[in-house]
C-alpha positions in Angstrom: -258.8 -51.5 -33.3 -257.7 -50.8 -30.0 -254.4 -51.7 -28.1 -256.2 -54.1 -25.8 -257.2 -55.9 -29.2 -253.8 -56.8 -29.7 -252.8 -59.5 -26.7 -250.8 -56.8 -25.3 -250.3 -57.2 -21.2 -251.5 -54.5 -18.4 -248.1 -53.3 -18.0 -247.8 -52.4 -22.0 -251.0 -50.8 -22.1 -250.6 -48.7 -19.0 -247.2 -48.1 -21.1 -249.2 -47.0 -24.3 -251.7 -45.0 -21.7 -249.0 -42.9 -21.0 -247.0 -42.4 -24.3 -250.8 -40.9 -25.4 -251.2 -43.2 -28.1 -255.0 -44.1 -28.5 -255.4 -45.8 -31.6 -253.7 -48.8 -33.5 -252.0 -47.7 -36.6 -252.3 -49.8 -39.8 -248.7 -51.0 -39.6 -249.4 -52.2 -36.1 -252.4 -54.1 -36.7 -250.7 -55.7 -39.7 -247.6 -56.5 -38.0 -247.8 -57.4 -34.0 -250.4 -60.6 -34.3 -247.5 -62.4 -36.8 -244.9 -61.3 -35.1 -246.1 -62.5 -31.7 -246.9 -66.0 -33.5 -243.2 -65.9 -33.5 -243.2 -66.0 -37.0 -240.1 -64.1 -39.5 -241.7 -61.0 -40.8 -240.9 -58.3 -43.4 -242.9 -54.9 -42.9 -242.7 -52.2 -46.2 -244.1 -48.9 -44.7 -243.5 -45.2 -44.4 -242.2 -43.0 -42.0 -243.9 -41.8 -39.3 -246.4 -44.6 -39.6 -245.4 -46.2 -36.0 -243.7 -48.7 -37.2 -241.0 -48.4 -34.5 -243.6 -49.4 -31.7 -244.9 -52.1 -34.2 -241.9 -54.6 -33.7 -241.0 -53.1 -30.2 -244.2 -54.3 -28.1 -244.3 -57.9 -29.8 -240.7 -57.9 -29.3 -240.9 -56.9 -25.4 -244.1 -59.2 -25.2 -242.5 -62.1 -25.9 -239.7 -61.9 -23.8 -241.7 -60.9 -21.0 -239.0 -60.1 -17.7 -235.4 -60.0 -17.4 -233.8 -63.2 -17.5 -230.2 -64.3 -17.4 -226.9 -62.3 -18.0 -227.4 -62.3 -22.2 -228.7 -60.4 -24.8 -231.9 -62.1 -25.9 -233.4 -59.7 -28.8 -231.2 -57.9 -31.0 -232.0 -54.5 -33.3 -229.5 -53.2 -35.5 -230.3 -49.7 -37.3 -227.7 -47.5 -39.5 -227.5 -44.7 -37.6 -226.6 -43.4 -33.7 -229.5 -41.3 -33.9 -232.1 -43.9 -34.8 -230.8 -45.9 -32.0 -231.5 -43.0 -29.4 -234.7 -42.9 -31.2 -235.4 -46.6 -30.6 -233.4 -47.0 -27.7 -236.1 -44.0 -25.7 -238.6 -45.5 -27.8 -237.9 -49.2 -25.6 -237.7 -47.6 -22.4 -240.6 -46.0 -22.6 -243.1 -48.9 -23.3 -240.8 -51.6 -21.2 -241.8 -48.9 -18.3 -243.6 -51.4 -16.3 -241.5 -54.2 -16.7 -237.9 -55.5 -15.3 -236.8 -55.5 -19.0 -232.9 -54.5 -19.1 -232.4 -52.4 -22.5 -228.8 -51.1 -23.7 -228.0 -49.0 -26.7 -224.8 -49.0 -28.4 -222.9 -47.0 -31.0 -219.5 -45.5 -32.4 -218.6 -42.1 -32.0 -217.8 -42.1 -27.8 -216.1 -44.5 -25.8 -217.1 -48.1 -26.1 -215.7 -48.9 -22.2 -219.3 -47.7 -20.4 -221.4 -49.2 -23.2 -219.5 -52.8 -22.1 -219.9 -52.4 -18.5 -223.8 -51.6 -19.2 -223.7 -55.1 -21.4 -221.9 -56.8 -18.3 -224.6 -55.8 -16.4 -227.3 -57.8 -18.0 -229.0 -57.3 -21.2 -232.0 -58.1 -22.2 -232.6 -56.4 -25.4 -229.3 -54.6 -27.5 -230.0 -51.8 -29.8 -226.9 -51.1 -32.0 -225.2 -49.7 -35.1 -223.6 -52.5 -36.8 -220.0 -51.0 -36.4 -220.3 -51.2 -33.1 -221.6 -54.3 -32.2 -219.0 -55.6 -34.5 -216.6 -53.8 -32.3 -217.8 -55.1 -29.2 -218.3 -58.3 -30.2 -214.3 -58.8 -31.2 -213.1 -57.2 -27.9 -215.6 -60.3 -26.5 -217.7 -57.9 -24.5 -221.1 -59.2 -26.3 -222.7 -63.1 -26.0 -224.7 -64.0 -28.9 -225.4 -67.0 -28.1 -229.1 -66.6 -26.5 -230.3 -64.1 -28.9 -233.8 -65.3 -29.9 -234.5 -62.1 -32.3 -233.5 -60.3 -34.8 -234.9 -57.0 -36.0 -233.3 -54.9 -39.0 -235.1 -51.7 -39.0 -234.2 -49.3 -41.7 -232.8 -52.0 -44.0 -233.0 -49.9 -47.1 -230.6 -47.2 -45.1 -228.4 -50.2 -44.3 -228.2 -51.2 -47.4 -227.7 -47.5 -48.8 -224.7 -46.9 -46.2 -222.8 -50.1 -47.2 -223.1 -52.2 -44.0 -224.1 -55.6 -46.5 -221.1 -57.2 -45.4 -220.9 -56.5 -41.6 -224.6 -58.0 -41.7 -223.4 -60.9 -43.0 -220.4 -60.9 -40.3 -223.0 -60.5 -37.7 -225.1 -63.0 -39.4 -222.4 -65.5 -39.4 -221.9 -65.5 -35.2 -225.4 -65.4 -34.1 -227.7 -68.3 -33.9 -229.5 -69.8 -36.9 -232.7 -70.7 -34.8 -234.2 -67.1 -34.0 -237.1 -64.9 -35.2 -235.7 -62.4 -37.9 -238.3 -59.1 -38.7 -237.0 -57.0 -40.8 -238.6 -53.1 -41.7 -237.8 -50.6 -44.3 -239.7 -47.5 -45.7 -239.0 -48.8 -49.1 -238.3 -52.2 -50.8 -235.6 -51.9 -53.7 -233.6 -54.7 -54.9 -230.8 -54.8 -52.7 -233.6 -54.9 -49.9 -235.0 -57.8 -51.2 -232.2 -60.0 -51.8 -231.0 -59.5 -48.1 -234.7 -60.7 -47.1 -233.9 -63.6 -49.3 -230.5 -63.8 -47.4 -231.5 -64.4 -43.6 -235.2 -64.5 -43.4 -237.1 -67.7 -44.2 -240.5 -68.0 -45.4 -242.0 -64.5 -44.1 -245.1 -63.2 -43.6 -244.9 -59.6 -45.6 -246.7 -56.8 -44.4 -246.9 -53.6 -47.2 -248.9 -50.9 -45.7 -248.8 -48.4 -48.4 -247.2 -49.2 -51.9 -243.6 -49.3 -51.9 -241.9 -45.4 -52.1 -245.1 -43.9 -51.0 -245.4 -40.6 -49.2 -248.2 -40.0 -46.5 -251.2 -38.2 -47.9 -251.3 -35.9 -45.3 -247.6 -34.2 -46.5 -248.4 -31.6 -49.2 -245.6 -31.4 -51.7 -244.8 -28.3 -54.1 -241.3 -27.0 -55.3 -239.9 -23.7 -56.5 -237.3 -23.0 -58.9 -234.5 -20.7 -57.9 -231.5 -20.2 -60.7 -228.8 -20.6 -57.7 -227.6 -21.1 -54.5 -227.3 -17.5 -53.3 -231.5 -17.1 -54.3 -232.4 -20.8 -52.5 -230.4 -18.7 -49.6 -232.4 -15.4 -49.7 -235.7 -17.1 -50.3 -235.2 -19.8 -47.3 -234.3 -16.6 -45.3 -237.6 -15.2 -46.1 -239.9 -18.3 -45.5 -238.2 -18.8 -41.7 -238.9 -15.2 -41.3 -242.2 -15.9 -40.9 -242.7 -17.8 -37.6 -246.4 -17.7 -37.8 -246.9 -20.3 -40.2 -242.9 -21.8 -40.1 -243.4 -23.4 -36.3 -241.1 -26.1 -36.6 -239.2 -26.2 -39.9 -236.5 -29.2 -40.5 -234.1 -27.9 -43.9 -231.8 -30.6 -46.0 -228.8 -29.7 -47.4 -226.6 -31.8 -49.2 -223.2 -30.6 -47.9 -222.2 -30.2 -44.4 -220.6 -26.8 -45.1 -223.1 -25.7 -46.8 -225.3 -26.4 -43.6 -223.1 -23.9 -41.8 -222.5 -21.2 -43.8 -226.9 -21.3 -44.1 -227.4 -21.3 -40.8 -225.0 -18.5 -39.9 -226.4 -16.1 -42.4 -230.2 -16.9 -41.5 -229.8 -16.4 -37.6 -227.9 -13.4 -38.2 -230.1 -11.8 -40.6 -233.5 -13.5 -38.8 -232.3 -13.0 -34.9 -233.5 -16.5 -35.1 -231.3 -19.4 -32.9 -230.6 -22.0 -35.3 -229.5 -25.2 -34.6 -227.2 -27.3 -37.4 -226.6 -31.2 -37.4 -224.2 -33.3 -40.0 -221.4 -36.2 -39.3 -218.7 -33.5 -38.7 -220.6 -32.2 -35.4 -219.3 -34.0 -32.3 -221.8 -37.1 -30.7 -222.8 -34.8 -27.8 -223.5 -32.1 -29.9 -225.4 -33.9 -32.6 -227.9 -35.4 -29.5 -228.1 -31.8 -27.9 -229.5 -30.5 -31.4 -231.9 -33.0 -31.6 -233.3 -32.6 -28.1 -233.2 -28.4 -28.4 -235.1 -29.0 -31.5 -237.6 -32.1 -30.3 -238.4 -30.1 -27.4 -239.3 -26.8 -29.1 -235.7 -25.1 -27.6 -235.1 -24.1 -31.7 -237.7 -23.9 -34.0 -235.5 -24.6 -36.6 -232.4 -27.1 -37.6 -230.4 -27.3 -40.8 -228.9 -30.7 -41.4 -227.4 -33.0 -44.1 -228.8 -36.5 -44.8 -228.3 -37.8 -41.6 -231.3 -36.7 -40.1 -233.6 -37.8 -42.7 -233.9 -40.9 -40.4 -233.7 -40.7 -37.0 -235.7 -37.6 -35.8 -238.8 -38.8 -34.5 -240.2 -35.1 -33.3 -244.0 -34.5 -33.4 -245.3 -31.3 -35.2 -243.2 -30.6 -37.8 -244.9 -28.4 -39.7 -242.1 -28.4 -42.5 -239.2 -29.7 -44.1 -237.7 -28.1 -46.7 -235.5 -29.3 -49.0 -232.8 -26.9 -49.9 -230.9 -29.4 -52.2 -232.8 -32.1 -54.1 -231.3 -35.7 -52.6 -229.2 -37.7 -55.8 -230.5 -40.9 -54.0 -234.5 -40.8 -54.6 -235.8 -42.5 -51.6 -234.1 -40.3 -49.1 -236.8 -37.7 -50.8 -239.4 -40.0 -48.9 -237.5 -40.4 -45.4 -236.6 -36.4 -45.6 -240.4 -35.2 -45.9 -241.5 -38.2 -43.6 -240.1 -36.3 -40.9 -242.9 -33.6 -41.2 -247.0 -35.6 -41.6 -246.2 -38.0 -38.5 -249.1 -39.5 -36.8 -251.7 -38.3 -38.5 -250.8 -35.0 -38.6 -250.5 -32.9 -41.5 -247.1 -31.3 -42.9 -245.4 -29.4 -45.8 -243.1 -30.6 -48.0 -241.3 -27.6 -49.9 -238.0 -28.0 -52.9 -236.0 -25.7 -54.1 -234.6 -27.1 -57.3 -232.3 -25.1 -60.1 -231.8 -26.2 -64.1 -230.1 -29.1 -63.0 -232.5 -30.7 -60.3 -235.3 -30.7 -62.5 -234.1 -33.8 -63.9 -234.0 -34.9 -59.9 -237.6 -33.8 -59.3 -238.8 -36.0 -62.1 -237.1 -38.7 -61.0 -238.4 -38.6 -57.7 -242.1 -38.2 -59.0 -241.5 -41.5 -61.0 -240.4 -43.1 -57.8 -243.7 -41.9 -55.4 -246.0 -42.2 -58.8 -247.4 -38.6 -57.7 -246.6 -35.1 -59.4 -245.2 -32.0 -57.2 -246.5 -29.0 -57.6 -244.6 -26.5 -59.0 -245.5 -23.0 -57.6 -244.4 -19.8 -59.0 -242.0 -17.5 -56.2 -244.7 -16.2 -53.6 -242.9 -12.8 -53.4 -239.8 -10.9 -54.9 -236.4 -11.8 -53.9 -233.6 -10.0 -55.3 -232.0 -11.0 -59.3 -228.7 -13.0 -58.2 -226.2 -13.7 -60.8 -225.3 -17.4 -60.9 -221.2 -17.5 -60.4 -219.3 -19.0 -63.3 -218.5 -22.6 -61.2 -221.7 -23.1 -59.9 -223.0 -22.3 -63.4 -220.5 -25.0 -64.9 -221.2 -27.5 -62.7 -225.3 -27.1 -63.2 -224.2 -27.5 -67.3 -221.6 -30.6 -66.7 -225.0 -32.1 -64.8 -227.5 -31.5 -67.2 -224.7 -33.0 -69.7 -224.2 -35.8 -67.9 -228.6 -36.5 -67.1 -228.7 -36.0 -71.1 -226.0 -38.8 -71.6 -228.0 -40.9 -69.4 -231.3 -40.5 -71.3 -229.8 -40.9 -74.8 -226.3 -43.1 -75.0 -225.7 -41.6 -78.8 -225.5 -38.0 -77.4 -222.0 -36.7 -77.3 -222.1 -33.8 -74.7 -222.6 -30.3 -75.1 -218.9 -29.6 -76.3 -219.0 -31.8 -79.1 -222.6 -30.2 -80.1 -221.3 -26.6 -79.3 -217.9 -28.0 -82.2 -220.6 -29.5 -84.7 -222.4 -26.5 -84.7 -219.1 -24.1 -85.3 -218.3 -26.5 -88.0 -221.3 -25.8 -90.4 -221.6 -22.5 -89.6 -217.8 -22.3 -91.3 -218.6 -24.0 -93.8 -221.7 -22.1 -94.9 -219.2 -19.0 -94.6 
């Protein structure tokens, strides 16, 4: 199918013309025609499947040209970095038109992000904090938006913004088109759907918790934190083959204290990105990286959604995510449209358990490769070895509810053995 299949206007297609994009991607086809029919719509599809674009051009379609001094469509997403991402997504295919489009989020001053509202909006992209915010200090109208979009709603719902969606909910109006789009469809997903959306078309590109076939997935074991180290630093040595490498890390020091010891042992400019970093700071990363400045960035969870950078040739996962569907949004930042990626874990004793986990979720194994080349013999430090034990405890208490913990096994055992004695 091609975009001039879809309805689209001149000014869109000249649009898509110049964003490169040639061909309609299954989410697309699936998802503009019922959303143009103006009908409420939820769409269950990966990352980097162009879903973004799939609500954005009916969305712009239908409202055509800048009209009035109110918001007409509304997005919300979880995080300031997907609404950069959607927000430059917007501008770029409402190119030709008069279409006024104003993204908001916490994190700077909210005074500029008013006066740009004042001005006339036609389409508000927004965290839900902040629209919240706004919308008390009586700086945002709801009263003519037409449509709503949720994108990310499994994030949302991750993060803990249920009840500011039902704020929001509550003070704009009942008559309006509501889409809503997540990468995966869980339970608290679908009782939101059941909560503001009435009788929708669904749309389910792949099965629910899919990864893209194009991502190849392996992991390595590595006994501890101070070998994940040395062998990361070994991979991003080799820039050859390592062009544009995205790495998750569970803790925000941790980030740091990886990325200093890499560029210092590699030469290698690395840039780092987790919630301590400042807004402007966070946004220069991403752009260094996106535009091939670094070749590299280390970051905590809240990039797994968000970056929207072509030719990622791998993201690595340093940590293995507790929550099992970030696995999917992590390595869906490498494989994007169409192109082919690497997915690579490094997992210890204790994220074993993890890895299984996550292969129940996709319904796929990952490969586990032996160490590719030598690194040195590290001895795991007494804490870190503790708290790998007090895990595997814990994932053994989980499995079996009669199991009494490794101390009380450790005390059984001591028991017969005295008594044999």
């Amino acid at each position: 199918m091609k975009f001039s299949d879809l309805k689209l206007t001149r000014q869109y297609l000249n649009a898509i013309d110049d964003l490169g994009f040639t061909e309609v991607t299954p989410v697309q086809q699936k998802s503009i025609p019922p959303i143009m029919a103006g009908q409420d719509v939820i769409v269950i599809a990966q990352t980097g499947t162009g879903k973004t674009a799939a609500y954005l051009l009916p969305v712009l379609k239908r409202l055509n040209y800048a009209e009035g001094e109110f918001i007409r469509a509304l997005i919300l997403v979880p995080t300031k970095e997907l609404v950069l991402q959607v927000e430059e997504m917007s501008l770029a295919l409402a190119k030709y038109t008069d279409l006024r489009i104003t993204a908001i989020y916490g994190g700077i001053g909210w005074k500029a992000q008013a006066e740009k509202i004042d001005s006339g909006t036609d389409v508000l992209i927004a965290t839900p904090g902040r629209f919240k915010e706004l919308y008390f200090k009586g700086v945002i109208s709801t009263k003519k938006i037409q449509i709503l979009v949720l994108d990310e709603a499994d994030k949302m719902m991750d993060m803990g913004f249920i009840n500011q969606l039902r704020d929001i909910l509550e003070v704009i109006p009942v008559k309006r088109q509501n889409l809503l789009f997540s990468a995966t469809f869980n339970q608290k997903v679908e009782d939101l759907s059941h909560e503001f959306l009435e009788f929708p078309t669904r749309v389910e590109v792949s099965e629910t918790a899919t990864t893209a076939d194009d991502i190849e997935q392996y992991a390595y074991e590595l006994p501890n934190e101070r070998s994940k180290i040395e062998f990361l630093k070994e991979l991003l040595s080799d820039d050859e083959n390592f062009t544009r490498v995205l790495v998750f890390v569970r803790s925000k020091n941790t980030v740091e204290n990886i990325a200093k010891y890499i560029a210092r042992k590699t030469e290698t400019e690395i840039k780092t990105l987790h919630s301590n970093k400042g807004q402007n700071t966070r946004i220069n990363s991403m752009q260094a990286f996106k535009n091939g400045e670094v070749r590299i960035l280390i970051a905590t969870d809240v990039a797994s959604r968000g970056i929207d950078v072509a030719g990622v040739s791998h993201v690595i996962n340093f940590d293995i995510p507790r929550n099992y569907e970030d696995y999917v949004h992590r390595i869906g930042r490498t494989g994007r449209a169409k192109m082919s990626g690497v997915a690579i874990s490094f997992m210890n004793k204790a994220e074993r358990y993890h890895i299984k986990k996550i292969e129940e979720l996709i319904r796929m194994p990952i490969e586990k490769r032996p160490l590719p080349f030598e690194i040195p013999d590290f001895p795991t430090q007494k804490g870190e070895n503790k708290e790998m034990e007090l895990e595997i405890d814990y994932q053994k208490r989980i499995a079996d509810p009669d199991y009494k913990g490794a101390f009380h096994e450790r005390t059984k055992g001591a028991k017969k053995s005295k008594k044999r004695k």
